[in-house]
Phi, psi and omega in degrees: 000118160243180192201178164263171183277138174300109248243331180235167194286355197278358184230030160241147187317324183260142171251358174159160196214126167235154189217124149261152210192135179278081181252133176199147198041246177243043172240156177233152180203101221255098190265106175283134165230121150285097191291127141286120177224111176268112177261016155305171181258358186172136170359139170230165171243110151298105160247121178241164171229143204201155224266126143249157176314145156295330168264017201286141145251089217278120179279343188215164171226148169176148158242162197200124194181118187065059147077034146222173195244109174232112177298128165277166162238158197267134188192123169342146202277342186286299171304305194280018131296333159289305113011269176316304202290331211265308165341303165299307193303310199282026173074032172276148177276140175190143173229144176227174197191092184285049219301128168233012175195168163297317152253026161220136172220171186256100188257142189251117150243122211276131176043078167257138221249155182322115128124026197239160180229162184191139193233104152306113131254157188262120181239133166216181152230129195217150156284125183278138146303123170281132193263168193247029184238015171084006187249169149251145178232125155292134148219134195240102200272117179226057144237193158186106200284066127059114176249151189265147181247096184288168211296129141185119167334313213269323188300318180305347190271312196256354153317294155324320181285314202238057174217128196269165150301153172228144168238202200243318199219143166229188181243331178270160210215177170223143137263149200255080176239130169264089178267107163295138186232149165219154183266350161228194220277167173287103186291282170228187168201130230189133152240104182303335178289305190216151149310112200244155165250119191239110181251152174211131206279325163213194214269019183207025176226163167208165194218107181250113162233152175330111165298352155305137186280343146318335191028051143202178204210168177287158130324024239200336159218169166313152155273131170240105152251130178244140186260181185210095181219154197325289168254094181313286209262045170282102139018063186239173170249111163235147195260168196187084206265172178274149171338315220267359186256009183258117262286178165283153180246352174192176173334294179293330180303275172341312194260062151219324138335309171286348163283304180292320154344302195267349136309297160318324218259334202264342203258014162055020169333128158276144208328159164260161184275139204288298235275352193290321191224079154271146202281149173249161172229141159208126177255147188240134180233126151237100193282199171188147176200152168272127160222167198245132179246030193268081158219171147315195180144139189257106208214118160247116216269128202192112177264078160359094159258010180309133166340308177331305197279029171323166172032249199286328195308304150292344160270330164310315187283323151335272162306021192215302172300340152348273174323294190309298165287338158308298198276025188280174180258147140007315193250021164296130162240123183230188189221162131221124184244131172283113193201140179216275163261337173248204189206132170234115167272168193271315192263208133269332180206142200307156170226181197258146193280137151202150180328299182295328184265321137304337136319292189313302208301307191296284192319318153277354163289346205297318173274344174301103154354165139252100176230002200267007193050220191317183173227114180245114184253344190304318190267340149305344184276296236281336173311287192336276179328317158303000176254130174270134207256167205296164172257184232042045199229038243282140184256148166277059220237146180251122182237109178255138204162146191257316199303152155274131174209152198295315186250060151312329190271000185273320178289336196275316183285350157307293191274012169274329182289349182231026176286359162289316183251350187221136191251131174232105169288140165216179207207089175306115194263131144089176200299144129112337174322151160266163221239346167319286216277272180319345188268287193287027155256342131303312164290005200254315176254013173039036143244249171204168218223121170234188181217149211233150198255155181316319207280334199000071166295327180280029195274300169349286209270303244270304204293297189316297189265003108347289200287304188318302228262312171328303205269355168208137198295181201259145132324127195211179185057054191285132165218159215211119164242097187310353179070027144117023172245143186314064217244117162276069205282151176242066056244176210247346166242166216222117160301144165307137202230122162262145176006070220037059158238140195304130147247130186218142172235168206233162166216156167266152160237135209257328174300205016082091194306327190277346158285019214215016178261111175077354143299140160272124166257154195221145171276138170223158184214167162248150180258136183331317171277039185073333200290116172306140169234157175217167192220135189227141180250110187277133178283016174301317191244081172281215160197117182253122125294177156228080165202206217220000175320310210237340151311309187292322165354283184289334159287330157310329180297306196293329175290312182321284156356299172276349183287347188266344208282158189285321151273117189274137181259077170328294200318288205303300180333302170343301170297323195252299175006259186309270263266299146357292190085027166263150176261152192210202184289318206230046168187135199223131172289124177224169188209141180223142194233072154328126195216154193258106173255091196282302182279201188310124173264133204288136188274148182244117177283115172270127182238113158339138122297092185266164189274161143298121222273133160336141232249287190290347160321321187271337185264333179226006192234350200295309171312316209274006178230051158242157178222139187321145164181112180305320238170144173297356175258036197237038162282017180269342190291336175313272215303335149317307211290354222222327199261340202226013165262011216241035146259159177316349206276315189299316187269317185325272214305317183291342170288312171307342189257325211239044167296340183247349215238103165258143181242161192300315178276096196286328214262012172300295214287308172308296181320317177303295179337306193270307177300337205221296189291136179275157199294293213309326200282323184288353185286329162345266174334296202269019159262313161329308188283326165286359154307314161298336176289300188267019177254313206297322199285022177232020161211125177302324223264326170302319213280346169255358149313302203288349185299311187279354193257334208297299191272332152256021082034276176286345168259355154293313184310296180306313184228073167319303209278343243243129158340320181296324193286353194277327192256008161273301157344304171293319180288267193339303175267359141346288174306306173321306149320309188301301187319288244228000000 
C-alpha cells in the first residue's frame, strides 16, 4: 500500500520510537514502542515500513489508544488482511503488521481519528551473535538501504513494495534502554555505533542508555552493541518451564495467581493448546578440535564493486585483500572476482599461488575500484557454479558486500543447490546491509556470516579469521543424543560447526522439567577423515527458567527450517505460526479496536510513513544513487538524462536538487560517475554536494524550481541550436502545468 509522503514534518505520523530490551546471557528480549499522532483534520491509514534483526522472533503485537490495550494475533496472512479490511470497512480501529522480507516489515495503522495518539509495541526474541573477538553483540536495525533490482517485473514489484520514501529530516527519534544480565562477571559494554552512558549496578549487570543529553538519536544507522565477559563461550544448558507452572515465591505471589485463575476460568478462554507450553530446552556447544589442514583448496573471493563501496569501504577491501593473499598457502587455487552490474574476473579460471602469480594478484587488488555499478551477486554466482570444481579440491567461497538486494531467494536458492560442492562465507559490510541477504548466504552454503561496522576497523582481523574457518573443514554429520528424553528438536537437520565456534540447538520437551536430573546430552560429528568425535553436556547443573522464551526460539528455528527447504510447506508454517504466536513469510499480526459508529463512516486519507536516508547514503552516495523525476510522469526526462546530460553543470545541479530524494531508478547519476567523469572531479562531487543537497532540500519551493528546471536547464547549456531543446522547453512548461 502506498501513498503520498507528507510535505511538511508537523504532518507525518510517527513521532517517535523506543526500545527496551533485556539481555542475558546470549538471549534478548525485546520491546519496540512506535508512537502515532494524526494532526489531520480526518482519519488517516498510516503506513510505515521498517527494519527487524533477521533472527528477531517477534512474538506479541499491541496498540494501546484511549486508555486500553487491543492485543493482536498471529493469522494467515491473507485472513489477517481480510480481517484488517472488513475493520476499516465498518469504521473500526485496526492494525496490521506484515513480514515482507526476513528483514522488513509493514506496519498499517487503519483510521486513527483526528487530533488522536495510538502507541504500536513490538514483542520479539533473538539469539545474539558471537563475535569472534569473544564478545556478543546487540544489534537494532533502524535502516533500509535502496536495494538493487535487476530488469524482471516481479523483483520491481517487490522493490516497490518494501523500499520506503527517503527524506533528509523526520521528526521522529529512537530511544534506547538497555539491561544486561551475564552468568559472569562483565568485562566491558561498548557501541561502535553511537554514543552510549553505561552504568553497571554490579559486576555481573549493566544499564545502557544513550549518551546524548537528550537521550535519542536519528534513525539513520544500526544501534550496535557488544558485551564482553570474563568467561563468554561456556557449554551450557537451559530448561525453560511455562509461565503458568512457575513456582510461587511467596503469599502474595499464590493469591494473585489464583485471582488470575479464577478470572480466566470465569471469562471461559478457550483451551490452550498443552504442547505450546510444554517445557522448552536449549543447548550450547563450543567444540575445539585439531584438524590438519595440508590439503588443496579451492578459495574464491567475490567483491562487491558496486557504487556503494565507494571510498573508505573499497580501500578497506583492498587492503584486507593484501593481506589475504600474501598469507594463502602454496597448495591454495584462488580466484578474485569483482561484481556489481557487471562481473571482472581477475584469472579466467581459478589457479594455483605461485610467486608471478601472487604478484599479478597483489596488484590488482591494489587498484580496485567501484566502479562496476549495481550489486548484482546472481551473476557472479551464477558464473562460479557453471564451473565443476576438481575433485579433492574442496571449493570455498567469500562474499564480501555493503549491499541490498531485491532477488535474495533466488540467490539463496543458487547457493543451497550447490552447497554439496562449495562452502560460502560472507561479510556484511556498513549500516543497513541486510541482514537477511548475510545470514542466508552463510546458511544457505553451510558457512558463517560476520558484519563488519561503518567505520571498518574490523575488516581485516574479521576477513583474516574467515579465510582460518576456510583452511580447516567443518564438522558434519552433526546429531544430538538426548540421553532418552522426549524431545522435539529444533531445528531438525543440524548445520555443520566449525572450529570453537558457538552452537545451539532448541527442543519441546514433552517430559517432566524433574526428569532431566543426571542426564547427558551428547553431541556427535564426523572429522573430515571419516572419525567421529563427541562432546558431552551434563544436565546436572541446569538453569531453569520460567517464560516463554526459548520455545518461541525454537519455534523460529522450525520455520526457518521449513522456509529454506527446497518445498516449502506453507499449512505447517502457518500452523507453528498461529500455534506460537509468530509472525512470518505466511502469517501477519492484526489487531481490531471495536468502536461504536452510529453515523456516516468518515473517508480516511492514506499516508506514507517516510525513512531517514541512511548516514553512509547520506555522506558519500547519496547523490550518485539519486535519480531525476519532475513528476510521476517525467520518465522521459529520467530516460533522457544519461544520453544528453553529461558536464559537470549536469551532475552538480542533480545532486543538489534529488541529493535526498531516493528512487527505484537509481543508476543515471552512477552512470556518469562511472563513464564520463574523472576520479579528482568525482572526489570533488562527494564532498560539494551533500551540503547543497540538504540546503536545497529543506525549501520546498527552491527544491521545485531547480526539479523542473534541472534537465533542461542543462541541455540548453549543453545544446542551444538543437530540435531538443525546443521539446525541454515543452516538458518545462508542461511540468509547470501538472504542477499547478
Amino acid at each position: 500500500m502506498f501513498g503520498l509522503i507528507s510535505k511538511t514534518q508537523e504532518d507525518i505520523p510517527l513521532v517517535g520510537v523506543s526500545v527496551k530490551a533485556k539481555i542475558f546471557d546470549f538471549v534478548a528480549k525485546v520491546v519496540v514502542r512506535q508512537k502515532y499522532e494524526n494532526n489531520y483534520d480526518h482519519p488517516i491509514e498510516a503506513v510505515y515500513k521498517f527494519p527487524m534483526d533477521e533472527a528477531a522472533a517477534i512474538c506479541g503485537f499491541e496498540a494501546y489508544i484511549d486508555g486500553k490495550i487491543v492485543k493482536g494475533v498471529s493469522k494467515e496472512k491473507n485472513e489477517a488482511q481480510q480481517i484488517y479490511d472488513d475493520a476499516l470497512a465498518q469504521g473500526h480501529g485496526a492494525y496490521l503488521m506484515e513480514q515482507e522480507t526476513e528483514d522488513i516489515f509493514t506496519l498499517s495503522v487503519g483510521n486513527l481519528p483526528s487530533k488522536k495518539q495510538v502507541v504500536i509495541s513490538i514483542f520479539y526474541v533473538a539469539e545474539l551473535e558471537a563475535e569472534d573477538d569473544d564478545q556478543i553483540r546487540f544489534v537494532l536495525p533502524t535502516v533500509i538501504s535502496p536495494r538493487y533490482t535487476p530488469p524482471n517485473k516481479n523483483l520491481e514489484e517487490k522493490a516497490e513494495r518494501i523500499t520506503p520514501k527517503y527524506v533528509s529530516s523526520v521528526p521522529y527519534g529512537l530511544k534506547v534502554d538497555i539491561k544486561v544480565g551475564m552468568q559472569s562477571k562483565i568485562v566491558n559494554v561498548l557501541s561502535p555505533s553511537h554514543d552510549i552512558d553505561v552504568k553497571y549496578p554490579s559486576k555481573f549487570t549493566a544499564a545502557i542508555e544513550l549518551g546524548n543529553p537528550k537521550k535519542t538519536t536519528s534513525l539513520d544507522r544500526d544501534f550496535v552493541l557488544k558485551i564482553k565477559t570474563e568467561q563468554p563461550f561456556e557449554p551450557r544448558v537451559w530448561v525453560e518451564g511455562s509461565k503458568e507452572n512457575k513456582p510461587e515465591k511467596n503469599e502474595k505471589e499464590k493469591k494473585k495467581k489464583k485471582k488470575k485463575n479464577q478470572k480466566e476460568k470465569h471469562e471461559k478462554k478457550p483451551k490452550k493448546d498443552q504442547k505450546k507450553h510444554d517445557p522448552g530446552m536449549m543447548v550450547t556447544f563450543y567444540p575445539e578440535i585439531k584438524v590438519e589442514d595440508k590439503f588443496e583448496m579451492e578459495m574464491i573471493f567475490v567483491i562487491d564493486r558496486s557504487g556503494s563501496m565507494s571510498g573508505d569501504r573499497i580501500r578497506s577491501a583492498s587492503k584486507t585483500m593484501e593481506q589475504v593473499i600474501k598469507q594463502l598457502p602454496d597448495n591454495c587455487y584462488f580466484n578474485v572476482i569483482g561484481f556489481g552490474t557487471k562481473v571482472e574476473q581477475l584469472f579466467d579460471e581459478s589457479v594455483q599461488i605461485s610467486k608471478e602469480i601472487r604478484e599479478k594478484a597483489l596488484t590488482h587488488v591494489s587498484i580496485m575500484q567501484a566502479d562496476l555499478g549495481g550489486t548484482d551477486l546472481h551473476k557472479p554466482l551464477e558464473q562460479i557454479f557453471s564451473i565443476i570444481p576438481a575433485k579433492n579440491r574442496p571449493r570455498q567461497i567469500f562474499i564480501l558486500t555493503d549491499g541490498d538486494i531485491s532477488n535474495t531467494e533466488e540467490v539463496m536458492k543458487m547457493i543451497r543447490r550447490n552447497s554439496s560442492t562449495a562452502r560460502c562465507f560472507s561479510f556484511g559490510i556498513g549500516a543497513g546491509a541486510s541482514r537477511e541477504l548475510v545470514n542466508g548466504i552463510a546458511r544457505a552454503g553451510n558457512g558463517k556470516a560476520v558484519f563488519i561496522d561503518d567505520s571498518g576497523k574490523d575488516l581485516e582481523k574479521k576477513v583474516i579469521k574467515q579465510i582460518q574457518r576456510g583452511m580447516q573443514p567443518a564438522l558434519t554429520q552433526i546429531k544430538i543424543d538426548w540421553d532418552g528424553l522426549n524431545i522435539d528438536q529444533a531445528p531438525k537437520v543440524l548445520p555443520p560447526i566449525f572450529n570453537h565456534d558457538r552452537f545451539i540447538a532448541y527442543g519441546f520437551l514433552a517430559d517432566d522439567i524433574n526428569n532431566i536430573k543426571g542426564k547427558v546430552v551428547k553431541l556427535t560429528a564426523a572429522l573430515p577423515t571419516g572419525e567421529e568425535v563427541c562432546f558431552k553436556l551434563s544436565l546436572d547443573s541446569v538453569q531453569i527458567i520460567y517464560d516463554d522464551i526459548i520455545k518461541t526460539l525454537a519455534a523460529k528455528a522450525l520455520i526457518k527450517e521449513l522456509t529454506m527447504a527446497d518445498i516449502e510447506d506453507k499449512d505447517k508454517i502457518v500452523e507453528l505460526a498461529t500455534k506460537y504466536g509468530l509472525a512470518s513469510k505466511h502469517t501477519s499480526f492484526v489487531a481490531v479496536e471495536e468502536r461504536d459508529n452510529d453515523g456516516e463512516i468518515e473517508e480516511m486519507e492514506l499516508v506514507d510513513v517516510p525513512s531517514l536516508n541512511p548516514m553512509d547514503y547520506q555522506e558519500e552516495y547519496s547523490a550518485m544513487r539519486s535519480a531525476p523525476m519532475l513528476n510521476q510522469s517525467s520518465d522521459l526526462c529520467y530516460s533522457a538524462a544519461p544520453k544528453y546530460s553529461r558536464k559537470k553543470s549536469a551532475c552538480f545541479i542533480a545532486t543538489a536538487a534529488y541529493g535526498t530524494s531516493m528512487h527505484p531508478k537509481l543508476d543515471s547519476l552512477r552512470w556518469m560517475r562511472d563513464n564520463i567523469f574523472p576520479n579528482k572531479l568525482t572526489q570533488f562531487y562527494y564532498y560539494v554536494s551533500p551540503p547543497i543537497a540538504d540546503f536545497i532540500s529543506k525549501h520546498d519551493s527552491l527544491r521545485f524550481l531547480v526539479r523542473v528546471l534541472l534537465w533542461p536547464l542543462v541541455y540548453l547549456i549543453d545544446n542551444p541550436r538543437s530540435f531538443f531543446s525546443f521539446l525541454t522547453i515543452f516538458i518545462l512548461i508542461f511540468s509547470i502545468y501538472l504542477h499547478y
